[in-house]
PDB file of N, CA, C and O in Angstrom:
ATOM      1  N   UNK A   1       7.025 -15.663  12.081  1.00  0.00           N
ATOM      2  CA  UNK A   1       7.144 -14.611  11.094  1.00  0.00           C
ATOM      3  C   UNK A   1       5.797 -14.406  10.392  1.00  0.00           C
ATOM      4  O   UNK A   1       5.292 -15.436   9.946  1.00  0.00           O
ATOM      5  N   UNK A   2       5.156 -13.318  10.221  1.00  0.00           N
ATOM      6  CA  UNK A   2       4.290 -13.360   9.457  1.00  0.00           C
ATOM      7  C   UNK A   2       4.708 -12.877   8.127  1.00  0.00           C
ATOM      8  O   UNK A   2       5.447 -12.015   7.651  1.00  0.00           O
ATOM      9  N   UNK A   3       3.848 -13.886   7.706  1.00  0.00           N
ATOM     10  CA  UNK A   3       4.145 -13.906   5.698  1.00  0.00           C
ATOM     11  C   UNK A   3       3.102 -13.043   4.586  1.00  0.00           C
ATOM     12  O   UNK A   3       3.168 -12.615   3.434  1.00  0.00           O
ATOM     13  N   UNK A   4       1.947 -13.091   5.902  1.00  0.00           N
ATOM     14  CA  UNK A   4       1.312 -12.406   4.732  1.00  0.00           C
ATOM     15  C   UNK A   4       1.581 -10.979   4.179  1.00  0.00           C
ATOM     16  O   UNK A   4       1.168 -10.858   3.026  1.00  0.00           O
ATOM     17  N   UNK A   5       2.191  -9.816   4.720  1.00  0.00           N
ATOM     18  CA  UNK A   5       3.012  -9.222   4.163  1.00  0.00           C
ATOM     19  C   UNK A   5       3.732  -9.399   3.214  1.00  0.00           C
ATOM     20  O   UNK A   5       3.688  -8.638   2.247  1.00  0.00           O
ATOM     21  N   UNK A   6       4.457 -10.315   3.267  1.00  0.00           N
ATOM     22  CA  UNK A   6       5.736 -11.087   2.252  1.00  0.00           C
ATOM     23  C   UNK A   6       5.255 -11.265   1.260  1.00  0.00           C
ATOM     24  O   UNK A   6       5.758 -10.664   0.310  1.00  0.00           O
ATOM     25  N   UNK A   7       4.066 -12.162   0.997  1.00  0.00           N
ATOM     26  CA  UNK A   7       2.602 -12.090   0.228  1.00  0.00           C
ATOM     27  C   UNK A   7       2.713 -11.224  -1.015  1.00  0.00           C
ATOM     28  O   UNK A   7       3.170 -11.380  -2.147  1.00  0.00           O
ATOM     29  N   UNK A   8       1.935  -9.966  -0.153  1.00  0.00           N
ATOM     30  CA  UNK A   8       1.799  -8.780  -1.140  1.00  0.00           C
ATOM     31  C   UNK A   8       2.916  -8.140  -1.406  1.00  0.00           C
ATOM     32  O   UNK A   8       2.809  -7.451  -2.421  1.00  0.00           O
ATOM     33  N   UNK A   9       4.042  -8.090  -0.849  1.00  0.00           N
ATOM     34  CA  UNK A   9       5.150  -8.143  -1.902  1.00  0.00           C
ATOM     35  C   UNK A   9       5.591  -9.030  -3.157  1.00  0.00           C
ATOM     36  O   UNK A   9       6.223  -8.605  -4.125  1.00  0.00           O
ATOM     37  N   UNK A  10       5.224 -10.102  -2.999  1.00  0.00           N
ATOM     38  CA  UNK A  10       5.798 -11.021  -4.022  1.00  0.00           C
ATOM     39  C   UNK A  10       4.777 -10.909  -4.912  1.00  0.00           C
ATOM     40  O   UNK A  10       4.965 -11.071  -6.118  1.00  0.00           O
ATOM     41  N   UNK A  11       3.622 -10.626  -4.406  1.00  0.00           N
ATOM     42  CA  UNK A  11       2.621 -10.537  -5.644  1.00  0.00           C
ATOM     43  C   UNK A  11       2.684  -8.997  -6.354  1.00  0.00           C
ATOM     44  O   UNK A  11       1.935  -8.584  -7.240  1.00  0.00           O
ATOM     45  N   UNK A  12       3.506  -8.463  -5.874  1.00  0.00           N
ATOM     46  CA  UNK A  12       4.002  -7.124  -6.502  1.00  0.00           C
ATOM     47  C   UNK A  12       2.776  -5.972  -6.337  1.00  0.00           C
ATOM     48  O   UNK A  12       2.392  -5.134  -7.153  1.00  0.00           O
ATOM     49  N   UNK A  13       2.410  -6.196  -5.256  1.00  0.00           N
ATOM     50  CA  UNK A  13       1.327  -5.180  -4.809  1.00  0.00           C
ATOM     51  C   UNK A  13       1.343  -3.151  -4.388  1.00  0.00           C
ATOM     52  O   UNK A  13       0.629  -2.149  -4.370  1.00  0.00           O
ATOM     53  N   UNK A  14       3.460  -3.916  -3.988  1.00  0.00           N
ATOM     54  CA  UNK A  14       3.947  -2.634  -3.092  1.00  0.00           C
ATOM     55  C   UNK A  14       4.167  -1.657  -4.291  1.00  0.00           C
ATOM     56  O   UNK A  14       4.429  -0.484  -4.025  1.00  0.00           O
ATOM     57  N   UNK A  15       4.059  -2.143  -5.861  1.00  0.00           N
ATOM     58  CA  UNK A  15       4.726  -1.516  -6.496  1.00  0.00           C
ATOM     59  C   UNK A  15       3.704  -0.094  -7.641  1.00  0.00           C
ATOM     60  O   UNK A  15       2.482  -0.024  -7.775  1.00  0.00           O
ATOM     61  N   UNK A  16       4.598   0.674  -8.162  1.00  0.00           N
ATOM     62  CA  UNK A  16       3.494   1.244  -8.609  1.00  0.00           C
ATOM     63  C   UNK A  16       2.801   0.969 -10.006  1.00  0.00           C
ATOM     64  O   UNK A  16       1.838   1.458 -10.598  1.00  0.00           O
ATOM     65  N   UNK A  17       3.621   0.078 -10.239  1.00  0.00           N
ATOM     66  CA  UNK A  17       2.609  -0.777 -11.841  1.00  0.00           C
ATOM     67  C   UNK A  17       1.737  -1.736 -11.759  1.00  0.00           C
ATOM     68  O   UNK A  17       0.890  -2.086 -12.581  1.00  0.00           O
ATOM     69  N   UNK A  18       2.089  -2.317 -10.292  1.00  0.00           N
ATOM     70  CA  UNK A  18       0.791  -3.251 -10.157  1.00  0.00           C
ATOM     71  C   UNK A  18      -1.028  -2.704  -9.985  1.00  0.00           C
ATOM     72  O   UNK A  18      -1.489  -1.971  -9.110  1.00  0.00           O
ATOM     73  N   UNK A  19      -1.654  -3.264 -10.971  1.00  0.00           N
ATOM     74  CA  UNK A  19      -2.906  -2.483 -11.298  1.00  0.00           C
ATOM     75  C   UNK A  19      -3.851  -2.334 -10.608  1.00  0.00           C
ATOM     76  O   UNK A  19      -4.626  -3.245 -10.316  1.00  0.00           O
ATOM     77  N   UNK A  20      -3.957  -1.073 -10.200  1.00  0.00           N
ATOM     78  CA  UNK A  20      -5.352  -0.597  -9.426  1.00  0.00           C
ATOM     79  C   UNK A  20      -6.718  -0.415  -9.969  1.00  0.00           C
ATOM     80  O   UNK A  20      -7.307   0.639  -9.731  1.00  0.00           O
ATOM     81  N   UNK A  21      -7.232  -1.269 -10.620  1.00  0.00           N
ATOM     82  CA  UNK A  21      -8.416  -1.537 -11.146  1.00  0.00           C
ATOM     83  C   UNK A  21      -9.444  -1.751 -10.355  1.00  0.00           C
ATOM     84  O   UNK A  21     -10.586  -1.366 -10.606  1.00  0.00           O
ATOM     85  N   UNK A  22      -8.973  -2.611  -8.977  1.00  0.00           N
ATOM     86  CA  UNK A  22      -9.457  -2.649  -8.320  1.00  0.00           C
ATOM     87  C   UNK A  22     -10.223  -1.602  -7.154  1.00  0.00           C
ATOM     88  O   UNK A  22     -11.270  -1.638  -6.507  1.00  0.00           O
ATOM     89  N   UNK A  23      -9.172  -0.752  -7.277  1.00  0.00           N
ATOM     90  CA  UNK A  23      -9.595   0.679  -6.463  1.00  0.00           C
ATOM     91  C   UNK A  23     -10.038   1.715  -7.209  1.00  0.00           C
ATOM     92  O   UNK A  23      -9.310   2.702  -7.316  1.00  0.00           O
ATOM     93  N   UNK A  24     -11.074   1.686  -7.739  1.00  0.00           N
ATOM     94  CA  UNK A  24     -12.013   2.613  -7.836  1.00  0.00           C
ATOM     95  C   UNK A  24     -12.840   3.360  -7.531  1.00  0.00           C
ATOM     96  O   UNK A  24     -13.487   2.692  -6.724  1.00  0.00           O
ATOM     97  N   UNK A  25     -13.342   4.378  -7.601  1.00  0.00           N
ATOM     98  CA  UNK A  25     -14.097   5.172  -6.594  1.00  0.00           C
ATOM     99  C   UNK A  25     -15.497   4.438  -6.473  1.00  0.00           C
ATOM    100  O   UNK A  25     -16.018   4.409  -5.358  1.00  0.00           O
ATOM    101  N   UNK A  26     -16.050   3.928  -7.395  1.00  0.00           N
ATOM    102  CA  UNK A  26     -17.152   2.967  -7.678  1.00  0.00           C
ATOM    103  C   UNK A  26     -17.231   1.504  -6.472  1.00  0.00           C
ATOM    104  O   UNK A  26     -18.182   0.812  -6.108  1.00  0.00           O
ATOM    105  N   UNK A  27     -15.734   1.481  -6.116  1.00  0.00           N
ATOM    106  CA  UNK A  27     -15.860   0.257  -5.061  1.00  0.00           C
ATOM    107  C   UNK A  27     -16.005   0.321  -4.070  1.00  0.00           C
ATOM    108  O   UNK A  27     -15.394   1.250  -3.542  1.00  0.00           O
ATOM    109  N   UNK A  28     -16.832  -0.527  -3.176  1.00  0.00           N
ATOM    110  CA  UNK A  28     -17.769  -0.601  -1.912  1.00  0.00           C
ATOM    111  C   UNK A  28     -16.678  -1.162  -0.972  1.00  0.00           C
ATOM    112  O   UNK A  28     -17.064  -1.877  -0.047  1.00  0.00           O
ATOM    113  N   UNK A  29     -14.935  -0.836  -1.152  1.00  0.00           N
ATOM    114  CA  UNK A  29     -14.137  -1.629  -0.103  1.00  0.00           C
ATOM    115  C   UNK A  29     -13.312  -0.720  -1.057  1.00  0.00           C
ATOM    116  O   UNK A  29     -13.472  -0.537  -2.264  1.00  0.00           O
ATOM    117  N   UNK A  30     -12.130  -0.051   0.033  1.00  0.00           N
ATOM    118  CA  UNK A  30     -10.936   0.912  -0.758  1.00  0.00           C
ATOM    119  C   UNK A  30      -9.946  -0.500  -1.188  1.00  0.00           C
ATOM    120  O   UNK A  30      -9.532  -0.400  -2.344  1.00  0.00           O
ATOM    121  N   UNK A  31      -9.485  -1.818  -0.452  1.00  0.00           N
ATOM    122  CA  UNK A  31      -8.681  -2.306  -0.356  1.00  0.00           C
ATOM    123  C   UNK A  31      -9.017  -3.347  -1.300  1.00  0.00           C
ATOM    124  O   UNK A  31     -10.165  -3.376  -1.744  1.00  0.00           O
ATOM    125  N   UNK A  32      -8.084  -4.286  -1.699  1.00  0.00           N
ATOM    126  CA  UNK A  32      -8.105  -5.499  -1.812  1.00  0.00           C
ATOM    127  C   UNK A  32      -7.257  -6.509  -1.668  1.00  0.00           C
ATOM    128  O   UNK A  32      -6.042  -6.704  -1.639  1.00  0.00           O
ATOM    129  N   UNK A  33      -8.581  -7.282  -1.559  1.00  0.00           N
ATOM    130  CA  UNK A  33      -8.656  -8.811  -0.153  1.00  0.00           C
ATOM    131  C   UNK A  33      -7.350  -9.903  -1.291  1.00  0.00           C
ATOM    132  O   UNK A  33      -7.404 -10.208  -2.482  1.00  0.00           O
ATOM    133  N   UNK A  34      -6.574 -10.134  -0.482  1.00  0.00           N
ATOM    134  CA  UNK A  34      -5.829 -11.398  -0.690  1.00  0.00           C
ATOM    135  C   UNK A  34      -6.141 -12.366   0.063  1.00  0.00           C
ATOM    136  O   UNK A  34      -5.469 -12.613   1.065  1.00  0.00           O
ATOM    137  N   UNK A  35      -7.321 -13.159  -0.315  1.00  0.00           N
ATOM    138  CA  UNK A  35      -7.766 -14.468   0.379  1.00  0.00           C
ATOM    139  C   UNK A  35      -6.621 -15.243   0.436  1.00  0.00           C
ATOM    140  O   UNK A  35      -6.295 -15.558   1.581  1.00  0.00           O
ATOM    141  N   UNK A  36      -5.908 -15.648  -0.466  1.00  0.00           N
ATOM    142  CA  UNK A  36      -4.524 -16.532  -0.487  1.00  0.00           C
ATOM    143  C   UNK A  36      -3.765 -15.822   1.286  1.00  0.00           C
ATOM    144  O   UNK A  36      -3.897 -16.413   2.358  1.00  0.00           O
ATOM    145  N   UNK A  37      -3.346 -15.062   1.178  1.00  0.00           N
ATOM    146  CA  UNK A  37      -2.809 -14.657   2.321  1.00  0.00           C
ATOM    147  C   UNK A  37      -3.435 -14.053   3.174  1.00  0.00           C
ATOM    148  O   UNK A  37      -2.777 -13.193   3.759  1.00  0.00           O
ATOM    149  N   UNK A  38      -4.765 -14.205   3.566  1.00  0.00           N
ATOM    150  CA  UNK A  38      -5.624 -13.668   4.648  1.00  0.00           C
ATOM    151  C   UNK A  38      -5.474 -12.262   5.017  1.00  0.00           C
ATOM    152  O   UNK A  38      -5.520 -11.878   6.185  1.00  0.00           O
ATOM    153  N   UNK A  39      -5.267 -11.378   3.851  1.00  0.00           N
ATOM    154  CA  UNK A  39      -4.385 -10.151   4.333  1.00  0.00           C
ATOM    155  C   UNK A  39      -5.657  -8.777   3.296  1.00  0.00           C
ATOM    156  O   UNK A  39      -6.500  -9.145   2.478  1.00  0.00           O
ATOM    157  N   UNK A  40      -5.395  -7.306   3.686  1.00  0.00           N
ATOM    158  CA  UNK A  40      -6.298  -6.866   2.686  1.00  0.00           C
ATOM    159  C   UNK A  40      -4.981  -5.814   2.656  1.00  0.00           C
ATOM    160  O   UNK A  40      -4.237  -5.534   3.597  1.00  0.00           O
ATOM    161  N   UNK A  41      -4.925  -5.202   0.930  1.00  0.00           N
ATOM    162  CA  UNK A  41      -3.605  -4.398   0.930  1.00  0.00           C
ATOM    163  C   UNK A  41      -4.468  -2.764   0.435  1.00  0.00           C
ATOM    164  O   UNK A  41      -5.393  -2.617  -0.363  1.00  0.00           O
ATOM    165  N   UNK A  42      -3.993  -2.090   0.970  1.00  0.00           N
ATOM    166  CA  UNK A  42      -4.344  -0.760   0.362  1.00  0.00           C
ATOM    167  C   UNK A  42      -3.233  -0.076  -0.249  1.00  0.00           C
ATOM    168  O   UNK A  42      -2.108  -0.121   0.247  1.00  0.00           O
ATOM    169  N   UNK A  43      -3.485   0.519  -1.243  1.00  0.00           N
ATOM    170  CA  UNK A  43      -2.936   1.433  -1.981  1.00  0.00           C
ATOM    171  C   UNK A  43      -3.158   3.466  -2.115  1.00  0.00           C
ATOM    172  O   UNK A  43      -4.190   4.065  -2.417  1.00  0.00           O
ATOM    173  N   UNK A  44      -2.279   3.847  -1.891  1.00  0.00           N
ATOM    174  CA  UNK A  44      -2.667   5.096  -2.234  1.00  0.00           C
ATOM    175  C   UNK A  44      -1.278   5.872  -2.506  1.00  0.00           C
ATOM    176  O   UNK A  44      -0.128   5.465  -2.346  1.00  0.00           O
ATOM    177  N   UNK A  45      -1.750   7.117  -2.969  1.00  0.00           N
ATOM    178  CA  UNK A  45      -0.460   8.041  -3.680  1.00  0.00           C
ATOM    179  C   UNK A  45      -0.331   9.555  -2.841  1.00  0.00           C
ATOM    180  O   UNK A  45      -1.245  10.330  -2.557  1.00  0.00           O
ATOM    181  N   UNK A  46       0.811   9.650  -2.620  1.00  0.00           N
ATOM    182  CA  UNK A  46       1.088  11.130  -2.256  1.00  0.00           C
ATOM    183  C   UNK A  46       2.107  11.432  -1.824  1.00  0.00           C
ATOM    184  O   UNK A  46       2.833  10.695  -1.158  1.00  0.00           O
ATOM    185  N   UNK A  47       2.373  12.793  -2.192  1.00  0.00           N
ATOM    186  CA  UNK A  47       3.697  13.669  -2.822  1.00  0.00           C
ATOM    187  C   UNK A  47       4.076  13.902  -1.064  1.00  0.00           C
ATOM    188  O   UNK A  47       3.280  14.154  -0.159  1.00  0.00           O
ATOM    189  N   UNK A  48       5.531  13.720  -0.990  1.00  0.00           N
ATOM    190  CA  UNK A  48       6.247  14.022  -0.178  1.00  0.00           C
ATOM    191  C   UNK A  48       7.112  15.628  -0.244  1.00  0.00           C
ATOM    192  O   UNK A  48       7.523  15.944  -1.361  1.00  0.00           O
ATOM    193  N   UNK A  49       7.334  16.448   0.730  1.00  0.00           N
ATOM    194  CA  UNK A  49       8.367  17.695   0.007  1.00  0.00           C
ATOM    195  C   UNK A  49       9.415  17.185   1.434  1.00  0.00           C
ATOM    196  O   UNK A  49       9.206  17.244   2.645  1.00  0.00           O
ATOM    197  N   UNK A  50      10.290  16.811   0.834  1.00  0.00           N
ATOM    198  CA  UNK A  50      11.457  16.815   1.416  1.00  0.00           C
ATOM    199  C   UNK A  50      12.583  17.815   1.450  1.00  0.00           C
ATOM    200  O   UNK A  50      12.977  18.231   0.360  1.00  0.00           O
ATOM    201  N   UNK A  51      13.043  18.169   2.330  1.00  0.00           N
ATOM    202  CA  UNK A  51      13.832  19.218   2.751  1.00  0.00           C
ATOM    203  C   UNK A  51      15.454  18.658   1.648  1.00  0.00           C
ATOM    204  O   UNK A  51      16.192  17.884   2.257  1.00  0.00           O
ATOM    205  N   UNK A  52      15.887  19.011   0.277  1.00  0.00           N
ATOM    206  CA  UNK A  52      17.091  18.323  -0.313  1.00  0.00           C
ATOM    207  C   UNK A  52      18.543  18.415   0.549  1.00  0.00           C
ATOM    208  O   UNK A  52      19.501  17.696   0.265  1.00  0.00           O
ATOM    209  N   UNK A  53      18.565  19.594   1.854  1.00  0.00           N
ATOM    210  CA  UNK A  53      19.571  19.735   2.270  1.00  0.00           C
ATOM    211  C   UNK A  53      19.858  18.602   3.252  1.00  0.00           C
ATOM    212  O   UNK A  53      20.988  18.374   3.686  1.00  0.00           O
ATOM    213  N   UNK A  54      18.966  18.035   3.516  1.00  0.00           N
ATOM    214  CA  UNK A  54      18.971  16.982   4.373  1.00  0.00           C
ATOM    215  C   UNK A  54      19.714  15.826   3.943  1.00  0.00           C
ATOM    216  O   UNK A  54      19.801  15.537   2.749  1.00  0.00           O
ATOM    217  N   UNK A  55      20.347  15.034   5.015  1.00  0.00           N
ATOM    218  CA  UNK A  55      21.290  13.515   4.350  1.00  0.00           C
ATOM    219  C   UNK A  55      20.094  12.490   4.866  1.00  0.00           C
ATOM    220  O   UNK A  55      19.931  11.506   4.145  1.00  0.00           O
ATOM    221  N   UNK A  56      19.246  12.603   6.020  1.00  0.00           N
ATOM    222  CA  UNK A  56      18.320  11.662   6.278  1.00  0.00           C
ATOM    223  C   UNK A  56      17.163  11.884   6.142  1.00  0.00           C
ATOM    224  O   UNK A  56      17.042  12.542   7.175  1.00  0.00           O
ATOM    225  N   UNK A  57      15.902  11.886   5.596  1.00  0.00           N
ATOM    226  CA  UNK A  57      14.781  11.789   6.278  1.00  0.00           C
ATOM    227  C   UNK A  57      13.447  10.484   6.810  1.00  0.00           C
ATOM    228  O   UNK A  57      13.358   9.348   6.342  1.00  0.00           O
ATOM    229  N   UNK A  58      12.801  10.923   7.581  1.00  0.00           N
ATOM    230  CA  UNK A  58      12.178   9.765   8.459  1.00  0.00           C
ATOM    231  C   UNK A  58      10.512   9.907   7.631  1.00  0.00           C
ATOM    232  O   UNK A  58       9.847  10.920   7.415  1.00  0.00           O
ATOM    233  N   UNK A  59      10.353   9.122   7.458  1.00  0.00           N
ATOM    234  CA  UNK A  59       8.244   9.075   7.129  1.00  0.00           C
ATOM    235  C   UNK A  59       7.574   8.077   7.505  1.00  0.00           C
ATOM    236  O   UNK A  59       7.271   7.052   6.895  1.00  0.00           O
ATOM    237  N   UNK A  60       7.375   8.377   8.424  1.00  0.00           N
ATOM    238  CA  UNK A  60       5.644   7.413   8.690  1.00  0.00           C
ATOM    239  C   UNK A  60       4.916   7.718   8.382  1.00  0.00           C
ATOM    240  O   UNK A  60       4.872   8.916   8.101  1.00  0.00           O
ATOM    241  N   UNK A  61       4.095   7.126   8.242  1.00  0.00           N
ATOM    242  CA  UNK A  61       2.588   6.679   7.083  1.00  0.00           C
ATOM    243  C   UNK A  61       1.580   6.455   8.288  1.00  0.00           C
ATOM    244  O   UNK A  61       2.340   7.063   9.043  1.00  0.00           O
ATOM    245  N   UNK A  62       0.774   6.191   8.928  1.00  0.00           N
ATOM    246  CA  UNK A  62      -0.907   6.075   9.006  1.00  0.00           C
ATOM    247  C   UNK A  62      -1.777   5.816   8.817  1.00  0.00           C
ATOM    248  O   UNK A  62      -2.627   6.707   8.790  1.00  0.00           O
ATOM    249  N   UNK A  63      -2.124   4.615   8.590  1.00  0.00           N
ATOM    250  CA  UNK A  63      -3.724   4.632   7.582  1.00  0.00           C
ATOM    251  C   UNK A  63      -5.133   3.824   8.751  1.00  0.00           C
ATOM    252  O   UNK A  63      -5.351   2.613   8.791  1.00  0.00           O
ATOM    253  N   UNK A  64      -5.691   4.601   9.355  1.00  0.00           N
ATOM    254  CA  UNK A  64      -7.039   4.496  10.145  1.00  0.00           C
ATOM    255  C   UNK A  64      -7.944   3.594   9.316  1.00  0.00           C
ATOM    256  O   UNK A  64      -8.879   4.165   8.754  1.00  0.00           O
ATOM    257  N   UNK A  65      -7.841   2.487   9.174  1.00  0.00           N
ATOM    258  CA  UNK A  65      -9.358   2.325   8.774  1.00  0.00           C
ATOM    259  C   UNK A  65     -10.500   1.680   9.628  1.00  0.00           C
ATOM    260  O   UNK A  65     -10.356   0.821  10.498  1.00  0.00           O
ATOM    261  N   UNK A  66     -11.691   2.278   9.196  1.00  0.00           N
ATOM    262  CA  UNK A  66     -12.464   1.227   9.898  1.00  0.00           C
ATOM    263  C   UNK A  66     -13.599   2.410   9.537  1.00  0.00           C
ATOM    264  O   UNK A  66     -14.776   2.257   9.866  1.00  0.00           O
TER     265      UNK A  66
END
């Protein structure tokens, strides 16, 4: 199982009060490094328009880095 995922959940990373101080436009790395869990987490925000008539919808996400 990998944990380091599990990680940045428990360290409350996924959430949106946990503080992005770290991601600033000023910083030379969008992410940050969880040495504890060998893992790097990124954060970012954006508006979904979901269709309300709908009972399901599906979203995948993407994030390229390098």
């Amino acid at each position: 199982m990998n944990q380091r995922e599990l990680y940045t959940e428990r360290i409350g990373a996924i959430y949106t009060h946990y503080s992005t101080s770290w991601n600033s436009t000023a910083a030379l790395h969008p992410g940050i490094t969880l040495d504890r869990a060998g893992t790097t987490a990124y954060k970012t925000k954006l508006t979904l328009d979901i269709d309300s008539t709908r009972t399901c919808a599906r979203v995948s996400v993407r994030a390229d880095v390098g």
